[in-house]
MARTI-808414 format. One line per field, with one value per atom (N, C-alpha, C, O, CB): z, x, y; residue number from 0; chain; residue in three letters. Coordinates in Angstrom, 1 decimal, always signed. Glycine has a CB too. Example, Ala and Ser with C-alpha at 12.3 -4.5 7.8 and 13.67 -1.06 7.14 Angstrom:
<pts>
up	[+7.8/+7.8/+7.8/+8.5/+9.0/+7.1/+7.1/+7.9/+8.0/+5.7]
east	[+13.2/+12.3/+13.2/+14.2/+11.3/+12.8/+13.7/+12.9/+13.4/+14.1]
north	[-5.7/-4.5/-3.3/-3.3/-4.5/-2.2/-1.1/+0.0/+1.1/-0.6]
pos	[0/0/0/0/0/1/1/1/1/1]
unit	[A/A/A/A/A/A/A/A/A/A]
code	[ALA/ALA/ALA/ALA/ALA/SER/SER/SER/SER/SER]
</pts>
This chain:
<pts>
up	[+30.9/+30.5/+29.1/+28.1/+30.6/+29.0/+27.3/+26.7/+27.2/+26.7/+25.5/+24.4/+23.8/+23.4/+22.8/+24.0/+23.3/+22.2/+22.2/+24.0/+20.8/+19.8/+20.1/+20.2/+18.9/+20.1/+19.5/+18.5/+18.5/+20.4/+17.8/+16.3/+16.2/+16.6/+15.7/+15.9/+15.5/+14.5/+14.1/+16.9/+14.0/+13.0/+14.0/+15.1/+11.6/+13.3/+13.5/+12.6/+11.4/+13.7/+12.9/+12.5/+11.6/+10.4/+13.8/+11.9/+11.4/+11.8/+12.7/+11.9/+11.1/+11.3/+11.9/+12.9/+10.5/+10.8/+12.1/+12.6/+12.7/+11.7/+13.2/+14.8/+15.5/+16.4/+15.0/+15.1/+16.0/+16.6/+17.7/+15.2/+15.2/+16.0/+16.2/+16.5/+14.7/+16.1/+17.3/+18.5/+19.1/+17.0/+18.9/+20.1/+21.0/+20.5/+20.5/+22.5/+23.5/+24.4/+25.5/+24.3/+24.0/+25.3/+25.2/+25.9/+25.3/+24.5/+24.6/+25.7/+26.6/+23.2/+25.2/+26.8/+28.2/+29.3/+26.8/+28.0/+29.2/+29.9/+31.1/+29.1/+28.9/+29.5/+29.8/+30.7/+28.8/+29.2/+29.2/+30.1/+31.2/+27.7/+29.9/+31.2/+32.4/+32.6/+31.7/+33.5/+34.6/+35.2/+36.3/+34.7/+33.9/+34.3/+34.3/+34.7/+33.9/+33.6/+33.4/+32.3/+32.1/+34.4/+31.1/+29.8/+29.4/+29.6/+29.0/+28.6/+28.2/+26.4/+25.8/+29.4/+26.1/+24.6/+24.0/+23.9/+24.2/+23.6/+22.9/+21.4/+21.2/+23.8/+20.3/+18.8/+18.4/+19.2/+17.5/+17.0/+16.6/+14.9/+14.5/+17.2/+14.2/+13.3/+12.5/+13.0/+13.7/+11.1/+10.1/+8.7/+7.9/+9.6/+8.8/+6.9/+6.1/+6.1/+6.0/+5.3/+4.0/+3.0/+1.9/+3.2/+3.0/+2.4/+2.6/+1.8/+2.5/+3.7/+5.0/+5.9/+6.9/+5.7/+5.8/+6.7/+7.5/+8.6/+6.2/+7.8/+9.1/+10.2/+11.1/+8.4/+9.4/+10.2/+11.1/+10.4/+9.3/+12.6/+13.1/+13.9/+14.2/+13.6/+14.2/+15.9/+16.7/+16.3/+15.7/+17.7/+18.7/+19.3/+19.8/+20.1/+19.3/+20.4/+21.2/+21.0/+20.1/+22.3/+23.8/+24.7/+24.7/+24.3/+25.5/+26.8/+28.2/+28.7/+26.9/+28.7/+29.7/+30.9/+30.9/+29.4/+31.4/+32.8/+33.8/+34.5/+33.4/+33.6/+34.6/+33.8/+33.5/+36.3/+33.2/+32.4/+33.0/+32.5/+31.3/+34.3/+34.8/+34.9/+34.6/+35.6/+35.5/+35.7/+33.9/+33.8/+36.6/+33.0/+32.0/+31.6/+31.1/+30.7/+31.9/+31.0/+32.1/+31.8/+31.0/+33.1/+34.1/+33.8/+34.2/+35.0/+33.2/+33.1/+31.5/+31.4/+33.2/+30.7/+29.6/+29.7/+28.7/+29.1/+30.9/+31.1/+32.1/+33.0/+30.9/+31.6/+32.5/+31.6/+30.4/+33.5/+32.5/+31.3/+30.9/+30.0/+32.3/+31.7/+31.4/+30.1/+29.2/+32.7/+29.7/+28.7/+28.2/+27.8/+28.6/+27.8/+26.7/+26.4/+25.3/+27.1/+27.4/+26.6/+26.0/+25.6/+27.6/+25.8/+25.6/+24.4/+23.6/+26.7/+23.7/+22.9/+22.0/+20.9/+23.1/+22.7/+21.8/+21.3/+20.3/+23.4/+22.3/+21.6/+20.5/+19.4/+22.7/+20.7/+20.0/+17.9/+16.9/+21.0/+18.6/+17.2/+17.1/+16.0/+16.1/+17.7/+17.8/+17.6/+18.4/+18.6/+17.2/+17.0/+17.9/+17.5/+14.7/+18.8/+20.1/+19.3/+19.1/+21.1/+18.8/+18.5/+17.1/+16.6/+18.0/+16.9/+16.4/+16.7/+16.0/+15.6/+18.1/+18.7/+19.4/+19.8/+20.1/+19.2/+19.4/+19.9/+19.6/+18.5/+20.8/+21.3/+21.6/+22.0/+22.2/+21.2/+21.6/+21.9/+21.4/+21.1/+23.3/+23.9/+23.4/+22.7/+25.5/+23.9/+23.5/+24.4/+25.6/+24.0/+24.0/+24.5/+24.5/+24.8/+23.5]
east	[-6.7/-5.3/-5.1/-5.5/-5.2/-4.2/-3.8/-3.0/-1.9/-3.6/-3.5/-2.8/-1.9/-2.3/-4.3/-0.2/+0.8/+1.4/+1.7/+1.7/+1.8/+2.5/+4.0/+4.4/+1.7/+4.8/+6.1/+6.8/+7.0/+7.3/+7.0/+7.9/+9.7/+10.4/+7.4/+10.1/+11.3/+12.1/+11.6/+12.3/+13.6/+14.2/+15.2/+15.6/+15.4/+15.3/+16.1/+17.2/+17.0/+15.4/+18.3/+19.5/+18.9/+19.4/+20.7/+18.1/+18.0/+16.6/+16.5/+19.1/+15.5/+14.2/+13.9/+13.3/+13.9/+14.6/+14.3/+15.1/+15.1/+14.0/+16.1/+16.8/+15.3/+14.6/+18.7/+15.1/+14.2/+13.0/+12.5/+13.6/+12.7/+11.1/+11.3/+10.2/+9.4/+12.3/+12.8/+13.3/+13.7/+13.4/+13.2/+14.0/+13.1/+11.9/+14.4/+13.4/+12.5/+12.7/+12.2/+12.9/+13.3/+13.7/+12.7/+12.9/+15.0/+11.6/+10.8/+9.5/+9.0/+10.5/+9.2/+8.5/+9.2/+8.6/+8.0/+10.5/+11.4/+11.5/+11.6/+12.5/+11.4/+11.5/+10.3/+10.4/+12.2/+9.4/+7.8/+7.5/+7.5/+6.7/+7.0/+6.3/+6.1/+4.9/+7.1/+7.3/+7.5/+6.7/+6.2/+8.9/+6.8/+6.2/+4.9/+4.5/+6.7/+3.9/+2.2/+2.1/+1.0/+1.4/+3.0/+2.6/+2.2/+2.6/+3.5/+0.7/+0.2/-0.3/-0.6/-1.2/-0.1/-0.6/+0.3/-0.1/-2.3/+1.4/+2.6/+2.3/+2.5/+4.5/+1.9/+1.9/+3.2/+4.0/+0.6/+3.5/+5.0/+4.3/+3.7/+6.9/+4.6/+4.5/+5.7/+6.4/+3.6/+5.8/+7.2/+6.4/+5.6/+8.8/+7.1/+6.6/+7.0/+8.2/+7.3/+6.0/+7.0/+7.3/+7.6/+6.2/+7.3/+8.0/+9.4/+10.1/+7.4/+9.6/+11.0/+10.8/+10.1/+10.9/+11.6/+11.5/+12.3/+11.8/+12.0/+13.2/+13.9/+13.1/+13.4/+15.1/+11.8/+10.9/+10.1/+9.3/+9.7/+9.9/+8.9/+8.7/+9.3/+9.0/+7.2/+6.8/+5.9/+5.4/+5.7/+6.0/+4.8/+3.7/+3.9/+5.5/+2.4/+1.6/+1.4/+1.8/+0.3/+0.7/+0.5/-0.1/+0.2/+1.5/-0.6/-1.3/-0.3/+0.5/-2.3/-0.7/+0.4/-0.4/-1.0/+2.1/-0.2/-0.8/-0.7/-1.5/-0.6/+0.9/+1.3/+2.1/+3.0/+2.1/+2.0/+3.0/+4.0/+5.1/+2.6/+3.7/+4.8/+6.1/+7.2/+4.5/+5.6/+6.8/+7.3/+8.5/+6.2/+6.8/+7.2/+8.4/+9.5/+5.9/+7.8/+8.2/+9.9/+11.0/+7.0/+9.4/+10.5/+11.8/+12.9/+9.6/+11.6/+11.6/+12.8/+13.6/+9.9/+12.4/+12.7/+13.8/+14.5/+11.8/+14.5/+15.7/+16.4/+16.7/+15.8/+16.8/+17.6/+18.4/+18.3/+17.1/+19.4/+20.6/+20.0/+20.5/+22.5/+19.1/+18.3/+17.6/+17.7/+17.1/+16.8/+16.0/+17.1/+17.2/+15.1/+18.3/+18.9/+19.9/+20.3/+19.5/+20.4/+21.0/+19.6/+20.2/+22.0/+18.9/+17.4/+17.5/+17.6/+15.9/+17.4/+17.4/+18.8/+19.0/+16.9/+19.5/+21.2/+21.2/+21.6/+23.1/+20.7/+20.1/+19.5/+20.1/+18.6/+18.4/+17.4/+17.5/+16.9/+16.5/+18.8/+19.0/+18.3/+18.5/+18.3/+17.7/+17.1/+17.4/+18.2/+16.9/+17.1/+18.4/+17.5/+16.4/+18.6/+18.1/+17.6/+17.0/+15.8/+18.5/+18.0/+17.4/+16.0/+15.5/+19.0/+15.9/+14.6/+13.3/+12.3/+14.6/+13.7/+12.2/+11.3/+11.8/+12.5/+9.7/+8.7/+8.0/+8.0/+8.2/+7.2/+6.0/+5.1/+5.2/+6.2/+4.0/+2.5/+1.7/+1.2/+1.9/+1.0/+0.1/-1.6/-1.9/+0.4/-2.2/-3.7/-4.3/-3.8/-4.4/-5.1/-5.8/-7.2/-8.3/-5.7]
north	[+7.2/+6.8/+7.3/+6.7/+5.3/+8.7/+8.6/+8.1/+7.7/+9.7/+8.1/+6.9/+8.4/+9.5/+5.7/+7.5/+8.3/+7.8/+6.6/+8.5/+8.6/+8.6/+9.2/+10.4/+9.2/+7.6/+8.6/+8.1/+6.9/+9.0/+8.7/+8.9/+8.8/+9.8/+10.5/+8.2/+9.0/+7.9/+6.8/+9.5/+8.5/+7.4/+6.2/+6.4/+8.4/+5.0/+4.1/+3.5/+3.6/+3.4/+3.0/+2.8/+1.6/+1.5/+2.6/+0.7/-0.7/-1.0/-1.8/-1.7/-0.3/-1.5/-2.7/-3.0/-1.9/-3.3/-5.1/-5.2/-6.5/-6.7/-4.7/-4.7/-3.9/-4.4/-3.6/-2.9/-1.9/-2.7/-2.7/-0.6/-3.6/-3.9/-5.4/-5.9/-3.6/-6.3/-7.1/-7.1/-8.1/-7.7/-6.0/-5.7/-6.3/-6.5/-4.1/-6.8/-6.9/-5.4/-5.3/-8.4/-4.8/-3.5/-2.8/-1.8/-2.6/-2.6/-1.7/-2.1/-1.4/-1.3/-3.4/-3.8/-4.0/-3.7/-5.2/-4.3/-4.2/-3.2/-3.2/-4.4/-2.1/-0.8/-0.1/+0.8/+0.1/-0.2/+0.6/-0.1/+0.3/+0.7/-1.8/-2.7/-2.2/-1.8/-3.8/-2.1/-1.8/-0.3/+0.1/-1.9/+0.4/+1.5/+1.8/+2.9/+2.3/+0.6/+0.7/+1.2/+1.8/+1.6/+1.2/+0.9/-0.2/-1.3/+1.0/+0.2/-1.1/-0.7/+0.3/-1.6/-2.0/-2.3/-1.3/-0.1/-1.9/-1.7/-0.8/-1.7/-2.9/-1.0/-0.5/-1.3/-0.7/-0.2/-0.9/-0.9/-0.2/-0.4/-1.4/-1.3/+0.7/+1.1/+1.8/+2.7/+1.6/+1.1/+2.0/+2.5/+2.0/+0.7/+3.8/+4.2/+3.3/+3.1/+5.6/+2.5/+1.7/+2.6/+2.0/+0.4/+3.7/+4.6/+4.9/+5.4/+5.6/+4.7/+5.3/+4.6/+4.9/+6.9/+3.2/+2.0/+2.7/+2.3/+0.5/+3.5/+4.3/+5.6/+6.3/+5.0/+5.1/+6.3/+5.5/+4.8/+7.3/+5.1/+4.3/+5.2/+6.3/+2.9/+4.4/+5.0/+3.9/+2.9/+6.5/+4.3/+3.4/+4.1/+5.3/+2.6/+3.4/+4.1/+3.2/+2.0/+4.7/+3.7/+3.1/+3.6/+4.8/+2.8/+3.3/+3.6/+3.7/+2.9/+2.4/+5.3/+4.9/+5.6/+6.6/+5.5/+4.9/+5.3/+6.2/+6.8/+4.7/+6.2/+7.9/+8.3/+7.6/+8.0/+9.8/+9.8/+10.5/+10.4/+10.2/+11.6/+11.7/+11.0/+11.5/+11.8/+9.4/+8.4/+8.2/+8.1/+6.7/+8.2/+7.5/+8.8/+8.5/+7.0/+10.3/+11.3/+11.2/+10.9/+13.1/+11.5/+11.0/+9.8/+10.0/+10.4/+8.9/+7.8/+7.6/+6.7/+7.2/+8.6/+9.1/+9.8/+9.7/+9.7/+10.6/+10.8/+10.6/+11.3/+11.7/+8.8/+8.3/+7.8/+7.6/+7.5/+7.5/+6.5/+4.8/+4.2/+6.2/+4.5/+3.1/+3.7/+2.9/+2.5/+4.9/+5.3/+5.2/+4.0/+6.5/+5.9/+6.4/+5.0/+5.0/+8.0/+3.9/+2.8/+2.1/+1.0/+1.7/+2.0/+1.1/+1.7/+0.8/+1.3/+3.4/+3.7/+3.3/+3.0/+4.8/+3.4/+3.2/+1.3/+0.7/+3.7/+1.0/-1.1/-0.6/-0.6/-2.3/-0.1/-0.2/+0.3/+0.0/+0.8/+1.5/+1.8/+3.3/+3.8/+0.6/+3.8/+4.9/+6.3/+6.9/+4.7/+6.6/+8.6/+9.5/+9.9/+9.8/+9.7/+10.4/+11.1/+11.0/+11.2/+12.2/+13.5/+13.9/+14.9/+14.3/+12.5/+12.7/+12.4/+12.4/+12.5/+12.0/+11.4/+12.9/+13.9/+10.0/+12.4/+13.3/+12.6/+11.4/+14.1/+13.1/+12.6/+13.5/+14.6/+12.0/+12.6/+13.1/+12.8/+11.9/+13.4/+13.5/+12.8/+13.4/+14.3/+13.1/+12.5/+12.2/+13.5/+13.6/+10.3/+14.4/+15.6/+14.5/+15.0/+17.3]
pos	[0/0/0/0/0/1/1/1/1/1/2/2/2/2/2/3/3/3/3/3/4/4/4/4/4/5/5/5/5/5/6/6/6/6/6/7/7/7/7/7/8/8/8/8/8/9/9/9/9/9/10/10/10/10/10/11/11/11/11/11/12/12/12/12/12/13/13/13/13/13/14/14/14/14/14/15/15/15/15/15/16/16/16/16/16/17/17/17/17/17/18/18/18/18/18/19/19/19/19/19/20/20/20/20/20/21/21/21/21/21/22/22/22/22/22/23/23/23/23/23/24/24/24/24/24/25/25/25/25/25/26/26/26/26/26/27/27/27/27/27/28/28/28/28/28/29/29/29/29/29/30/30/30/30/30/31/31/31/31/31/32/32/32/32/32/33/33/33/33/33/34/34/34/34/34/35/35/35/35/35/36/36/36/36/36/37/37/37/37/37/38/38/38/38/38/39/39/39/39/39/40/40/40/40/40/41/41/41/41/41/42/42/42/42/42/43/43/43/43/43/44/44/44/44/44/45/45/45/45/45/46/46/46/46/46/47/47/47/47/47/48/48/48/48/48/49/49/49/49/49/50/50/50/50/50/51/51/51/51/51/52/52/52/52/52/53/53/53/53/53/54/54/54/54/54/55/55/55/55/55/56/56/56/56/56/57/57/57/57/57/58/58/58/58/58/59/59/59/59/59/60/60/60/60/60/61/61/61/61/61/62/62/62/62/62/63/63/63/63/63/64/64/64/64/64/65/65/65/65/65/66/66/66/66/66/67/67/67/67/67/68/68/68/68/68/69/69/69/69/69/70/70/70/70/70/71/71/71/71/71/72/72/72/72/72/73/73/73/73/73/74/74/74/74/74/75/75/75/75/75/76/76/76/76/76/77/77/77/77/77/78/78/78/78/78/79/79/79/79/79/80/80/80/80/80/81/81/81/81/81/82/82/82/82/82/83/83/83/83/83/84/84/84/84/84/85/85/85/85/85/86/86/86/86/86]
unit	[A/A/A/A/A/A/A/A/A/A/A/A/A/A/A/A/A/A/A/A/A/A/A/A/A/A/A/A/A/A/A/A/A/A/A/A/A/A/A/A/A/A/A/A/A/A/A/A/A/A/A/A/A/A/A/A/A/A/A/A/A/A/A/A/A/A/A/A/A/A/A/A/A/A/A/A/A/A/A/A/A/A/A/A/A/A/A/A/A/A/A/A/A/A/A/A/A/A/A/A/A/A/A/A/A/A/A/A/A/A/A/A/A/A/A/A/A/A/A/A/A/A/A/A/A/A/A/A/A/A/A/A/A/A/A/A/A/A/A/A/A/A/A/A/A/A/A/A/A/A/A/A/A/A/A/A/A/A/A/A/A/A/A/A/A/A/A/A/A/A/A/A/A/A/A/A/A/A/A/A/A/A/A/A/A/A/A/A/A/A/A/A/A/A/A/A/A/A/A/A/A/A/A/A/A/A/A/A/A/A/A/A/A/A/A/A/A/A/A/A/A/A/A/A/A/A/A/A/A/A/A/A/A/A/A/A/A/A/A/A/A/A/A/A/A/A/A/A/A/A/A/A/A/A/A/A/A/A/A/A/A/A/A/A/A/A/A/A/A/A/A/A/A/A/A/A/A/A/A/A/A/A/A/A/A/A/A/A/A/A/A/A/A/A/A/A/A/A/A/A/A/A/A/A/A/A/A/A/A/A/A/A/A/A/A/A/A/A/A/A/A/A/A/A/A/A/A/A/A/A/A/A/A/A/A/A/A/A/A/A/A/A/A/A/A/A/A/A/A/A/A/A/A/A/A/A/A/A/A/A/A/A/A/A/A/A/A/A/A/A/A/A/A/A/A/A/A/A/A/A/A/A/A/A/A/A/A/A/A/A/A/A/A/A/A/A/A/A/A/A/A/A/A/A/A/A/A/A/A/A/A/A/A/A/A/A/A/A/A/A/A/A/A/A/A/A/A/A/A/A/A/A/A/A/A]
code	[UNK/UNK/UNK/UNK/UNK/UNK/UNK/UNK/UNK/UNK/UNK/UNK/UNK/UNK/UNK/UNK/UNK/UNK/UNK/UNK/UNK/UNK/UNK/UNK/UNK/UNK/UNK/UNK/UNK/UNK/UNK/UNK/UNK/UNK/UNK/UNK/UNK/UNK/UNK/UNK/UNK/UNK/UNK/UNK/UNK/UNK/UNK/UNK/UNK/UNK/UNK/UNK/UNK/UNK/UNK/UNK/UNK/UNK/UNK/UNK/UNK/UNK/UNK/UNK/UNK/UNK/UNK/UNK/UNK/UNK/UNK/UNK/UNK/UNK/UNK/UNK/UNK/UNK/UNK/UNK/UNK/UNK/UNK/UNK/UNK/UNK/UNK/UNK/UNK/UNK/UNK/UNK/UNK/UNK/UNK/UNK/UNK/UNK/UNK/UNK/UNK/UNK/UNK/UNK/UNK/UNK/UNK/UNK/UNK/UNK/UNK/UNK/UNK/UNK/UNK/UNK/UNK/UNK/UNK/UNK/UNK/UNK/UNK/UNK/UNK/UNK/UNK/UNK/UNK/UNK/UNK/UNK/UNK/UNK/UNK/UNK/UNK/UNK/UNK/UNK/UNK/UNK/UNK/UNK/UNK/UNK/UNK/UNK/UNK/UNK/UNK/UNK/UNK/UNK/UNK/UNK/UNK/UNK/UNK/UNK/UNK/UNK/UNK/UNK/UNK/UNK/UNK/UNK/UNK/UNK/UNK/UNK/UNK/UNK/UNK/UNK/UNK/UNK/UNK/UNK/UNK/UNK/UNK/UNK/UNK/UNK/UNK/UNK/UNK/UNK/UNK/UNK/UNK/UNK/UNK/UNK/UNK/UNK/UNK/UNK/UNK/UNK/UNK/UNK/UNK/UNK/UNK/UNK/UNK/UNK/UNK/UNK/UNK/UNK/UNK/UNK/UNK/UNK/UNK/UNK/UNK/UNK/UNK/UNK/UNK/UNK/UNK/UNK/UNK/UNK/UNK/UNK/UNK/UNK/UNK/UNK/UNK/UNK/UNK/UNK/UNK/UNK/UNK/UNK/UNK/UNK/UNK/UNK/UNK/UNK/UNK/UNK/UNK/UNK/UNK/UNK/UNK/UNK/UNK/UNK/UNK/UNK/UNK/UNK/UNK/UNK/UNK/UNK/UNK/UNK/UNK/UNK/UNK/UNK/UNK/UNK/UNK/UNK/UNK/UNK/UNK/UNK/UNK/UNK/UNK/UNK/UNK/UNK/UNK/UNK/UNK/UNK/UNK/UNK/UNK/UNK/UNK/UNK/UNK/UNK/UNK/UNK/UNK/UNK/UNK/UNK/UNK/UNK/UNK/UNK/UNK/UNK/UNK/UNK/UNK/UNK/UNK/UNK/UNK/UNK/UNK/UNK/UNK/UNK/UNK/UNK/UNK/UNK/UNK/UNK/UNK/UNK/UNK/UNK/UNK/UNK/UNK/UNK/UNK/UNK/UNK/UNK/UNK/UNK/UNK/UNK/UNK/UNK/UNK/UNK/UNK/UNK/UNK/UNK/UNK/UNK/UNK/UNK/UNK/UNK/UNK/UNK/UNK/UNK/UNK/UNK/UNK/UNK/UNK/UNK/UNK/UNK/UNK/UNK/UNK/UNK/UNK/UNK/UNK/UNK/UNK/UNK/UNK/UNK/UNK/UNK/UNK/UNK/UNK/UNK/UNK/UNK/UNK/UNK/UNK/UNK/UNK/UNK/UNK/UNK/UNK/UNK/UNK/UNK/UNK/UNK/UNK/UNK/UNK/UNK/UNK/UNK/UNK/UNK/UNK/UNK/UNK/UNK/UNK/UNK/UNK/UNK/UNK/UNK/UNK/UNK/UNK/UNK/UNK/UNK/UNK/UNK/UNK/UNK/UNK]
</pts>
């Protein structure tokens, strides 16, 4: 199972990392152990890692309009998210 990093900026920190949508949305799909992490340099920079099980479904899963309102809750700026998976 690889452990993924993704990164990107947020509109509002603690909206971001109070959200429940990120288990709501990762959960179902066999994400497990999601941490969340922010620069205290650049409280608008976070990321999460996590374990995911298939990543087909998640990568899948990532362009739907359920991914992309989950990100627009969340505060999230699409266009700066990255991800990386564990080799």
């Amino acid at each position: 199972m690889p452990t993924v990093i993704a990164h990107h900026d947020v509109k509002d920190k603690n909206h971001w990392l109070a959200s429940p949508r990120r288990e709501e949305f990762f959960g179902p799909l066999g994400v497990t152990n999601i941490r969340t992490f922010v620069d205290p340099q650049n409280p608008s920079q976070v990321a999460l890692l996590m374990d995911v099980a298939d990543m087909d479904a998640v990568m899948g899963a990532m362009q739907t309009k359920a991914a992309s309102d989950a990100m627009t809750n969340d505060g999230v700026l699409a266009e700066t998210l990255v991800i990386l998976v564990e080799e």
